[in-house]
N, C-alpha and C positions, 0 to 999 in steps of 0.2 A: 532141811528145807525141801519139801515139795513143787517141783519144777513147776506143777500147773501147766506144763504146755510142754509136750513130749520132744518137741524142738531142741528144749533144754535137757544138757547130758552134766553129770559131776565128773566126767572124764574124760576131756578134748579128741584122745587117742580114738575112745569107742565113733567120734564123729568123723573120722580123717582128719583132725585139723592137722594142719603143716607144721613140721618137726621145728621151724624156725619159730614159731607162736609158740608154744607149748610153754617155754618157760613165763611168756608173757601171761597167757588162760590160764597157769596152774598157780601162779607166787601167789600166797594168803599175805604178804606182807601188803604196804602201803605202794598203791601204783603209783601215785604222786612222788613218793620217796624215790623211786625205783625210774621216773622220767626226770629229776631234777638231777639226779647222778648220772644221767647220761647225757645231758645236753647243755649251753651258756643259758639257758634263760627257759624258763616255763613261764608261760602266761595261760588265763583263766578267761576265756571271750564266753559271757553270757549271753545265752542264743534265746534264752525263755525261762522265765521263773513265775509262776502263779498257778493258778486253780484250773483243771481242765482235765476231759475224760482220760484216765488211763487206758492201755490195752487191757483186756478181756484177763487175760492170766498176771498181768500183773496187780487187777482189781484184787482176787483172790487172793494174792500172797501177803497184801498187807490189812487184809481184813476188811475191804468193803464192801459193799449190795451194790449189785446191780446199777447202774445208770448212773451212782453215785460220782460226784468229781471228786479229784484229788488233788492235792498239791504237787506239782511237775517244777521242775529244775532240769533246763539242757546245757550245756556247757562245752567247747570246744577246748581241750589242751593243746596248748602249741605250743612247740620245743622249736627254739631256734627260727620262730615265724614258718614253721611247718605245723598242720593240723595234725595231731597223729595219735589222740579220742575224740572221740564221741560223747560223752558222758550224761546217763537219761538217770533222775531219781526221783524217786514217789512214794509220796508218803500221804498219811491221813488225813485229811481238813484237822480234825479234832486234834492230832498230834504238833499241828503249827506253834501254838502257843506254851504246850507241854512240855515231855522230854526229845522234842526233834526241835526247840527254836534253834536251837544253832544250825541246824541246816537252812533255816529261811531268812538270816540273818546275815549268813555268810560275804553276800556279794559276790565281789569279786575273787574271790580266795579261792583254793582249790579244797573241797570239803574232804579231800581225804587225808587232809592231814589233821584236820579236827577229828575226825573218826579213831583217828590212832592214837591220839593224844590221850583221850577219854579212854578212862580205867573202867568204865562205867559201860563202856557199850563192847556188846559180843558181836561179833563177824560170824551169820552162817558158811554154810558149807558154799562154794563157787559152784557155778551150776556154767555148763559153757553152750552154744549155738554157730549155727553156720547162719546167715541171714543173707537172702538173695536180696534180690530188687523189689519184688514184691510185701516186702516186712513193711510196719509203718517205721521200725528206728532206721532201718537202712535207708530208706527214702528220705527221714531228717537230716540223716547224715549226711546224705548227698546234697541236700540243699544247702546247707553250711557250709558244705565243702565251696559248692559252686558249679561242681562238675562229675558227670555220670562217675559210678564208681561198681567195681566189680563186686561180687560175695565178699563179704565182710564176716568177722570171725568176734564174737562177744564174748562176754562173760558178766554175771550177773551174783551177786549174793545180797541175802537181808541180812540188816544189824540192826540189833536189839539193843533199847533203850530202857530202863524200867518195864522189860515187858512191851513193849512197843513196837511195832517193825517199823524200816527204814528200806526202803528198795534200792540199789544202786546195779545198773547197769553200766558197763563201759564197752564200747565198740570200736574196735583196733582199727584205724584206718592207714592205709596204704603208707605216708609219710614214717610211721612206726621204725618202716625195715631200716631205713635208715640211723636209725636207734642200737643196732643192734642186739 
């Protein structure tokens, strides 16, 4: 996958990210799997799910024009009544009813465990980001949270449906560390 935004690295290290992330930015396994083995309770607080402009480079990576909306899902994870993702995914108007409904059907569930489940969908390469304050996901995230929040560390890959992309973003927020 082409990062489309030079922000995005396939290798944490090349960015600085902090040696305590690293294992979190590099697993290609299921995040979902990997926050429900580490905590009493995962919960899935939908923060937005409908039709609405993507960012600029995430337009690009799953195939739209210009101006075009997309379908957006944000989604907060919380382990143990701590927030600790972020979670931004976009996909194509046209792919809503096709091979992505199960992502807009989901609710309240955490969609990464349908992604994994499906023998049918490919996981691109992780692509990872440092995101200040100025990002528009870091500013989402902050408003979710509730409260100002430092540089935040993401990561990002597309899965493929029949050919189809699927964008998943997730941004580590502060509660994480306590995850170990």
């Amino acid at each position: 996958m082409e990062s489309a935004d030079r922000r995005w690295q396939p290798k944490p290290y090349q960015l600085r990210a902090p040696t305590h992330l690293r294992p979190w930015l590099t697993d290609e396994g299921s995040l979902t799997a990997r926050l429900v083995a580490r905590c009493k309770q995962l919960r899935v607080r939908v923060l937005r799910q409908g039709m609405a402009l993507p960012n600029e480079d995430e337009r690009t990576l799953i195939g739209l024009d210009r101006h075009r909306h997309a379908w957006l899902r944000e989604v907060l994870l919380v382990a143990d009544d701590a927030p600790v993702v972020f979670a931004h995914t976009v996909l194509a108007p046209d792919d809503r009813r096709g091979p992505w409904r199960l992502a807009t059907a989901i609710g309240g569930r955490p969609l990464g465990a349908a992604l994994f489940a499906d023998p049918l969908i490919v996981r691109g390469r992780l692509h990872t980001a440092r995101l200040d304050a100025a990002h528009p996901l870091h500013r989402r995230a902050a408003a979710a949270v509730g409260v100002p929040l430092p540089t935040l560390w993401a990561r990002r890959s597309r899965f493929l449906r029949d050919g189809r992309p699927l964008l998943v973003t997730e941004v580590f927020l502060p509660g994480l560390d306590r995850l170990g």
